[in-house]
C-alpha positions in Angstrom: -21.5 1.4 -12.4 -19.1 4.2 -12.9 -16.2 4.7 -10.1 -13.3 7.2 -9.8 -10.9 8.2 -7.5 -8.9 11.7 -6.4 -6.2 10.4 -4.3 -4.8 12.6 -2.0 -0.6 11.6 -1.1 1.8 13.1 1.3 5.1 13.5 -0.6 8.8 12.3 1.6 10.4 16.0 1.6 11.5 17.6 4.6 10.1 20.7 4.1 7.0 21.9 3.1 5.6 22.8 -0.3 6.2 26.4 -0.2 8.6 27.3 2.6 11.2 25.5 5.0 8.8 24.2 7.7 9.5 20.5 8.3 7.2 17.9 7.5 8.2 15.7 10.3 4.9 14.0 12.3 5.4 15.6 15.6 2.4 15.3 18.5 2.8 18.5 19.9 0.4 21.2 18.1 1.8 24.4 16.0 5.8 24.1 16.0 6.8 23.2 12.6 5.0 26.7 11.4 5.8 30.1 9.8 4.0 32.8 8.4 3.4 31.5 5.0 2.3 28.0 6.3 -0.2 29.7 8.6 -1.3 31.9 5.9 -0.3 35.8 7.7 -1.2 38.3 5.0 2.0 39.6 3.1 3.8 36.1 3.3 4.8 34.7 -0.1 5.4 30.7 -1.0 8.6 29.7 -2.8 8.2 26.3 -4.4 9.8 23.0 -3.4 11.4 21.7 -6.4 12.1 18.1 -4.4 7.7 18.0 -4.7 7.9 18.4 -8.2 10.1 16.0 -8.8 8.6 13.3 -6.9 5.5 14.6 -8.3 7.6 14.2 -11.9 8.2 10.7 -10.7 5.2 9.7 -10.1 3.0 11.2 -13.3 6.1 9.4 -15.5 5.6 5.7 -13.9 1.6 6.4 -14.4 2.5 7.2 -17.6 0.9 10.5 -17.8 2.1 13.3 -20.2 4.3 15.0 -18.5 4.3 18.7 -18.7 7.4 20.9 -18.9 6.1 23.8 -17.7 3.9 23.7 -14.9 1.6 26.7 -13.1 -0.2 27.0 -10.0 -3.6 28.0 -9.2 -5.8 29.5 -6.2 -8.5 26.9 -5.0 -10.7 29.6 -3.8 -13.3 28.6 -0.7 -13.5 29.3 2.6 -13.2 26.7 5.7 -11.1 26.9 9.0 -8.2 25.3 8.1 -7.1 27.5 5.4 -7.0 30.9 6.7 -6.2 32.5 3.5 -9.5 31.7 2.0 -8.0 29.8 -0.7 -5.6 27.0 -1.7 -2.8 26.8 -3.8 -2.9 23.6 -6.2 -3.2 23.1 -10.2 -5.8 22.4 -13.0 -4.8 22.6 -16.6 -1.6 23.0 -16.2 -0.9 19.8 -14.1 2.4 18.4 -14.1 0.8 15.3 -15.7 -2.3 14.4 -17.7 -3.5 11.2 -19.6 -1.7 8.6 -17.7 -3.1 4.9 -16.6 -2.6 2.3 -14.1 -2.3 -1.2 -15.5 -5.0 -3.9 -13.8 -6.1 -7.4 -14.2 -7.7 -7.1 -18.0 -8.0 -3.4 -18.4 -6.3 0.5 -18.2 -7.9 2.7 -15.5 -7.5 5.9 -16.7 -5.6 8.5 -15.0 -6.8 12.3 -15.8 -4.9 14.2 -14.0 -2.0 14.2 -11.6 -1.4 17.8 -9.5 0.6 19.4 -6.7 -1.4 21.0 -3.7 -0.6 22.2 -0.4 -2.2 20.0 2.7 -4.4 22.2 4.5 -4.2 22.5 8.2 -5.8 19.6 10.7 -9.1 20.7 12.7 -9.3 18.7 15.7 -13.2 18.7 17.1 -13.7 18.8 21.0 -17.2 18.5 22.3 -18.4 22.0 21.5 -15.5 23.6 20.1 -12.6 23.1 17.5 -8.8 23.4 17.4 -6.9 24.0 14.6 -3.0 22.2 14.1 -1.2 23.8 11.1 1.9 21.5 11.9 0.5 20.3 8.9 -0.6 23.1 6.3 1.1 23.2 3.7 2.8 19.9 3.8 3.0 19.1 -0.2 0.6 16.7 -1.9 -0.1 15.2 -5.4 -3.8 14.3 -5.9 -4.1 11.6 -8.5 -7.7 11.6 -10.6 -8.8 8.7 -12.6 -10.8 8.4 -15.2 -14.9 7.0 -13.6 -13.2 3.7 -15.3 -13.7 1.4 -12.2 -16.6 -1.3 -12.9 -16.7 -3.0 -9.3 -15.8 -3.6 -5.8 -13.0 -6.2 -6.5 -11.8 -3.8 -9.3 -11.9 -0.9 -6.7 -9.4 -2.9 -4.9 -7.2 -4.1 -7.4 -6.3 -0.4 -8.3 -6.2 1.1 -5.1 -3.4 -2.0 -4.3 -1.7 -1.4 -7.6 -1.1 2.4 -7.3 -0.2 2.0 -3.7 2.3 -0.6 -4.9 3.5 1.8 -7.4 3.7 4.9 -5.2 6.1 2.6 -2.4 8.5 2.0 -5.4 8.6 5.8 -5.8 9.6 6.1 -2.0 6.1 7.2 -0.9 5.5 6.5 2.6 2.2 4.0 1.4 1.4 3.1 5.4 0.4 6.5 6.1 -3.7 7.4 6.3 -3.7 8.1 2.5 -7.3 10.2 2.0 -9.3 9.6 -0.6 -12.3 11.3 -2.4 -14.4 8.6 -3.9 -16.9 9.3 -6.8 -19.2 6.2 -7.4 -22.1 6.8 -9.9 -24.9 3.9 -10.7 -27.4 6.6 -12.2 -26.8 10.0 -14.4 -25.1 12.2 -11.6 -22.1 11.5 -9.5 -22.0 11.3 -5.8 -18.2 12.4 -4.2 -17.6 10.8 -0.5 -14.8 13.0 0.8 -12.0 12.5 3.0 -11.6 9.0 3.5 -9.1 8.0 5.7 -7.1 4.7 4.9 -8.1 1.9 2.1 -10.2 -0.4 4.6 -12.8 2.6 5.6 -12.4 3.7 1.4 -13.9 -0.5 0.8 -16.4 -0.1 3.4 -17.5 3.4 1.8 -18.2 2.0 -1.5 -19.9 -0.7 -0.5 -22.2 1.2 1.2 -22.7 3.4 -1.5 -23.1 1.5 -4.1 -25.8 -1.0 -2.0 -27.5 2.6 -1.1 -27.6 4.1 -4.7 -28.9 0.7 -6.3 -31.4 0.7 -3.8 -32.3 4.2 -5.4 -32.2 2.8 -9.1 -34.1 -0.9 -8.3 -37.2 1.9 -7.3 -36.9 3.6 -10.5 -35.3 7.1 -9.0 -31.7 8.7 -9.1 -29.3 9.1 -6.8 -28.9 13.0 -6.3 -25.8 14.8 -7.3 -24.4 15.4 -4.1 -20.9 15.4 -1.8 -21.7 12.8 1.2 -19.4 11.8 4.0 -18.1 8.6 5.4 -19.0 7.1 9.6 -16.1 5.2 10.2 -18.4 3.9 13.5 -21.0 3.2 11.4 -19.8 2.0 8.2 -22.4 4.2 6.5 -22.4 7.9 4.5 -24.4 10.9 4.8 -25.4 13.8 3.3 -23.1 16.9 3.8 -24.0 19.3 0.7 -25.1 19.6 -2.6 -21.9 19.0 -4.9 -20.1 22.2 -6.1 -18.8 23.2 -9.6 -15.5 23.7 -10.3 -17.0 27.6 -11.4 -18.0 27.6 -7.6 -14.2 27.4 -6.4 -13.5 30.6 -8.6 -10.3 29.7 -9.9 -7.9 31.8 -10.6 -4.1 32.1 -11.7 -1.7 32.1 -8.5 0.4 35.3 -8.5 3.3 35.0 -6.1 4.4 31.7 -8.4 5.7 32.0 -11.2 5.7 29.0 -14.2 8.3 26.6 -13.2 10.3 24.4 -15.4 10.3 20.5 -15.4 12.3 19.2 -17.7 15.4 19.4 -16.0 14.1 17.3 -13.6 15.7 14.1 -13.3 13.2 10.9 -12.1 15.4 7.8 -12.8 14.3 4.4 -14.3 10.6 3.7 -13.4 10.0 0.5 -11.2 6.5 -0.8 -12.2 6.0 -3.8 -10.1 3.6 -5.5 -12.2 5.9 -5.4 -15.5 8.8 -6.9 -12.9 6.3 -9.5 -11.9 4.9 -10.3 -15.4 8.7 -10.2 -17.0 10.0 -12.7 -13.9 7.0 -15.0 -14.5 7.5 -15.2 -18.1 11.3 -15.4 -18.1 11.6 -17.9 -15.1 8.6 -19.9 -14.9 7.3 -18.4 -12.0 3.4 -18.0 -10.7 2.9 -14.5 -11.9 0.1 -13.9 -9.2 3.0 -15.5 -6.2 5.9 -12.9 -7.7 3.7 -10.5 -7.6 2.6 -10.7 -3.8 5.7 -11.4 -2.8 7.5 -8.1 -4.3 4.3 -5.7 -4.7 5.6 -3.6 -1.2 9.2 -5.7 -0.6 12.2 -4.0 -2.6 14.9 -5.9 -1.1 12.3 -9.5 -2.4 12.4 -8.5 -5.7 16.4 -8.0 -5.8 16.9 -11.2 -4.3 14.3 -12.6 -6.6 15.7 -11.0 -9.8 19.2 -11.9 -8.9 18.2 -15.7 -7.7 16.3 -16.3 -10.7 17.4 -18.8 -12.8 20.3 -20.4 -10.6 18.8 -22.6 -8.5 15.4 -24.4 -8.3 12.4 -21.8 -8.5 10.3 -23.7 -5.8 13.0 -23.1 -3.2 13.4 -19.6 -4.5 9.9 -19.1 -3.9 9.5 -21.0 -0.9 13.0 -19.2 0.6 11.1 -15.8 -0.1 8.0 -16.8 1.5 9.8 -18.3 4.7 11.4 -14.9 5.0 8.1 -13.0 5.2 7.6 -14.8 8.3 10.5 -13.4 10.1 12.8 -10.4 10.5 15.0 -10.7 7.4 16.1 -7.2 7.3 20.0 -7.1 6.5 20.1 -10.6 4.9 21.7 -10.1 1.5 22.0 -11.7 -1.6 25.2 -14.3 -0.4 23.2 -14.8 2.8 19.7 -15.3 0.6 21.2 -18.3 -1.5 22.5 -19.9 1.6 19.0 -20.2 2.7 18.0 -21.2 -0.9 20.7 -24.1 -1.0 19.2 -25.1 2.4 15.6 -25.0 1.5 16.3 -27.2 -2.0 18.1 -29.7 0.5 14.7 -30.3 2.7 15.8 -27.8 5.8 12.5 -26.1 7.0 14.0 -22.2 7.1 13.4 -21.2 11.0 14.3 -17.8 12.7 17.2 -18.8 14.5 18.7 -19.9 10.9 17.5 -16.5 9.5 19.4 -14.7 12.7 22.7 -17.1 12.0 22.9 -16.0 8.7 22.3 -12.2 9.5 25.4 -12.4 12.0 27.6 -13.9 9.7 27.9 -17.2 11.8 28.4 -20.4 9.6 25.2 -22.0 10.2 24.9 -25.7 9.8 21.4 -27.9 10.4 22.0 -31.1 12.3 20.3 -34.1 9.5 18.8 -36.5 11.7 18.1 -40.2 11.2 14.8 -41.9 10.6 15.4 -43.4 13.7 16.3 -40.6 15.5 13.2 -38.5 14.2 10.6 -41.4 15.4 12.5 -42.2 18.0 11.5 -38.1 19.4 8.1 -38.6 17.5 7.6 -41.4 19.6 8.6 -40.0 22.7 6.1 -36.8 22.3 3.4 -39.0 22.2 4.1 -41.6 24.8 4.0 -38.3 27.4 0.4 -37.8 26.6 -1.5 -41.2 25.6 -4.9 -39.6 25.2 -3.1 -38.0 21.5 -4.2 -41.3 20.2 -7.3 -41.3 20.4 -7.7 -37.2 20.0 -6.5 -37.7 16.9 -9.2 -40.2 15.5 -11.4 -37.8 15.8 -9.1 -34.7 15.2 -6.2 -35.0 13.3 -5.0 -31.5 13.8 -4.2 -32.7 17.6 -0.6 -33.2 16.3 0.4 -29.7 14.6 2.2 -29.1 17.6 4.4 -32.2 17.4 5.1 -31.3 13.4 6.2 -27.8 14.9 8.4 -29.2 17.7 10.3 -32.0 15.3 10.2 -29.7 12.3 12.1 -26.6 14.1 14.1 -29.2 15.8 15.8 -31.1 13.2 15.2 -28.7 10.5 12.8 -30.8 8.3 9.6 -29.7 5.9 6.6 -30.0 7.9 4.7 -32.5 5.7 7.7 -35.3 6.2 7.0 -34.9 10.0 3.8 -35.1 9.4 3.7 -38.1 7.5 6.0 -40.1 10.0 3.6 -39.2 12.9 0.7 -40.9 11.3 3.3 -43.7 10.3 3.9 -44.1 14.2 0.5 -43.5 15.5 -0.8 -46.6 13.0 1.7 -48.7 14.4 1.0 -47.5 18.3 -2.4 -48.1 17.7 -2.2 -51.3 16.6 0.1 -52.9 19.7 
C-alpha cells in the first residue's frame, strides 16, 4: 500500500497572493475583489512577499531545500472558478524540495512544497451555480509527499504531525484544510480530490483502500483514475480518468518575474516533536503525554519548558492537564507555578482557582479535617439512603459525591473516593 498526500493550506496574510484584496472570511459574496483576483483581461499580479515567507517558513521546518530563487508557472485548464483559463502556481522551481516530516519509526518524504493562488468558490443550487471570488486568489502552499504512507494509523499520524507543525508556524490549522489524497494498492495511482477537513480525509481512505483491495483479492487493478469523496455517504466515485501533468500545458508565467528568497528572514523553527522528545529526555517526562499536551498549545509548552525541572514533574503534568479542562487563557508563568505548588500539596485544581489566579486575587484553599470531610461525606449520603444499596451493585453511584467534596474542599478525587467507601462499610454495617 502506497499513500501520498498534496495538501492544500491557506496562508495568515491580509492580502491576497497577487494583489491587495483582503483575505478576511466574510459571508457576503464578491467584495473583497479586483480585477486581477477576478481574472479581467489586461490585469497583472504583483507578488506577496509575506506568502513567500511563510511559505520560506514552512519548506525550512519540513526541512526541504530551500530555493533562493523561485518562479511561477501557468497551471493551464479550464473550469468556472478560474476565469482566466489557467492558474498561477510552481513546479520545478518550488520554493522547497526534498524535505520530510518526522513520525513514529520513519521519514515521510516531502517532494515538493509550492505557492498557488486559491481559485474562486462555486456554490451549486439546484440547477444552477454561483460563483464567490471573495476567495480567488487567496495564497496557498500545497505540500506533496513522497507515496511513503504504509497505513491508516500512519495516514493519521502524519496528517496530525504536519498540522501540529504548520500551527507553530502561525497557520490557522482549524480551518477546512483540502486535501488531495493518492492511495495506490496495485500498479496505478488513484487521486481523491478536494477533501474537506481531516475526519472526511480518514473516512476517504478507508474507503478506498477497502474498495481497491477488493479489486486486487479478485486478481484485477484498480484503474488509474481521479475519484471524489460523499461526505453523506462516506464513499468515492468516479469523476475522470487521471490527467498528466503534459495535459495541464505548463508553461512559464510572464507577468512574474524570478523573485529572491534569501533575504527572507523565517526565525528559529519550532518542531514540536524534537521539543517533546528533548523535554522527555531531559526531565523524565512521558514523551507520548508532552507531546499531547503541547502538539497545538504554545503557551503549554512555555510553561512546561520553563516549569521543568523545579518542581515535581507529576504535578507539572497534572497542573497542565487540569488546565486543558478550563479557560486558562492569560495565566502566566508566576500564576502557572502557583497552581503547580498547589497541585504537589494535594489541592484538586478547579475553575474558580484557575479564575482566582487569572485576576490576580491571592487564592487560598480551605484544608479540611478528616472529620470534617466525613462528617459532609456522611451527610450526602444520609439525604438519600437508597445510595447504599445502589452502590452494591453500582459503585459509580457516588461520582457525584467525589465531585461535590473534591471541588469543595479542594482534594484529589481518589482520597474522596476512598473515604466514601470507608463510610459506606461502616453505614452498612450498623
Amino acid at each position: 500500500m502506497k499513500i501520498g498526500l498534496e495538501m492544500h493550506v491557506a496562508l495568515p496574510t491580509k492580502s491576497k497572493l497577487f494583489c491587495s484584496c483582503s483575505t478576511e472570511q466574510v459571508e457576503e459574496p464578491n467584495v473583497n475583489i479586483c480585477p486581477i483576483c477576478m481574472g479581467f483581461p489586461g490585469s497583472r499580479p504583483v507578488l506577496n512577499a509575506e506568502a513567500v515567507r511563510i511559505a520560506k517558513a514552512i519548506a525550512t521546518v519540513l526541512k526541504c531545500e530551500v530555493k533562493d530563487k523561485i518562479s511561477f508557472i501557468r497551471k493551464i485548464y479550464f473550469y468556472p472558478d478560474l476565469p482566466k483559463s489557467f492558474q498561477i502556481t510552481q513546479l520545478s522551481e518550488a520554493i522547497g524540495s526534498k524535505g520530510s516530516l518526522a513520525i513514529t519509526d520513519k521519514d515521510v518524504g516531502i517532494r515538493r512544497i509550492q505557492i498557488e493562488e486559491d481559485p474562486a468558490k462555486i456554490v451549486r443550487q439546484d440547477n444552477y451555480s454561483l460563483i464567490d471570488f471573495n476567495r480567488s486568489g487567496v495564497p496557498l502552499v500545497e505540500i506533496v509527499t513522497e507515496p511513503d504512507i504504509a497505513s491508516e494509523d500512519e495516514l493519521k499520524e502524519a496528517v496530525s504531525t504536519l498540522r501540529s507543525v504548520l500551527y507553530y508556524i502561525g497557520v490557522d490549522v482549524e480551518q477546512e484544510v483540502k486535501t488531495d489524497l493518492n492511495i495506490s494498492l496495485g500498479d496505478e495511482r488513484v487521486e481523491i480530490k478536494n477533501v474537506t477537513g481531516v475526519r472526511n480525509l480518514i473516512y476517504a481512505a478507508e474507503y478506498e483502500i477497502k474498495r481497491q483491495g477488493e479489486i486486487v483479492q479478485k486478481g484485477k487493478q484498480p484503474e488509474k483514475e481521479t475519484r471524489s469523496f460523499d461526505e453523506q455517504t462516506r464513499t468515492t466515485k468516479s469523476s475522470r480518468k487521471k490527467e498528466s501533468e503534459e495535459e495541464y500545458g505548463f508553461i512559464y508565467e510572464p507577468d512574474l518575474t524570478d523573485y529572491e528568497t534569501s533575504g527572507l528572514k523565517v526565525g528559529e523553527p519550532i518542531i514540536p516533536h524534537e521539543e517533546a522528545a528533548r523535554i522527555s529526555s531531559e526531565f523524565g517526562f512521558s514523551y507520548k503525554t508532552v507531546l499531547e499536551l503541547i502538539s497545538f498549545d504554545r503557551n503549554s509548552l512555555s510553561l512546561l519548558s520553563k516549569s521543568a525541572g523545579k518542581f515535581d514533574q507529576k504535578a507539572v503534568i497534572s497542573t497542565l492537564e487540569d488546565l486543558k479542562k478550563f479557560d486558562s487563557t492569560g495565566i502566566g508563568q508566576e500564576g502557572f507555578e502557583k497552581l503547580v505548588r498547589m497541585s504537589a500539596d494535594g489541592v484538586t485544581i478547579t475553575q474558580s482557582i484557575v479564575s482566582g489566579i487569572k485576576s490576580g486575587r491571592e487564592v487560598t484553599v480551605k484544608r479540611a479535617t478528616q472529620d470534617e470531610i466525613d462528617a459532609a461525606i456522611t451527610e450526602l449520603l444520609t439525604k438519600d439512603r437508597t445510595l447504599l444499596e445502589k452502590y452494591k451493585e453500582n459503585k459509580n453511584v457516588v461520582n457525584f459525591i467525589v465531585g461535590q467534596i473534591s471541588r469543595k474542599y479542594g482534594l484529589q478525587p481518589k482520597d474522596v473516593l476512598d473515604r466514601i467507601k470507608f463510610i459506606i462499610q461502616r453505614m452498612s454495617d450498623n
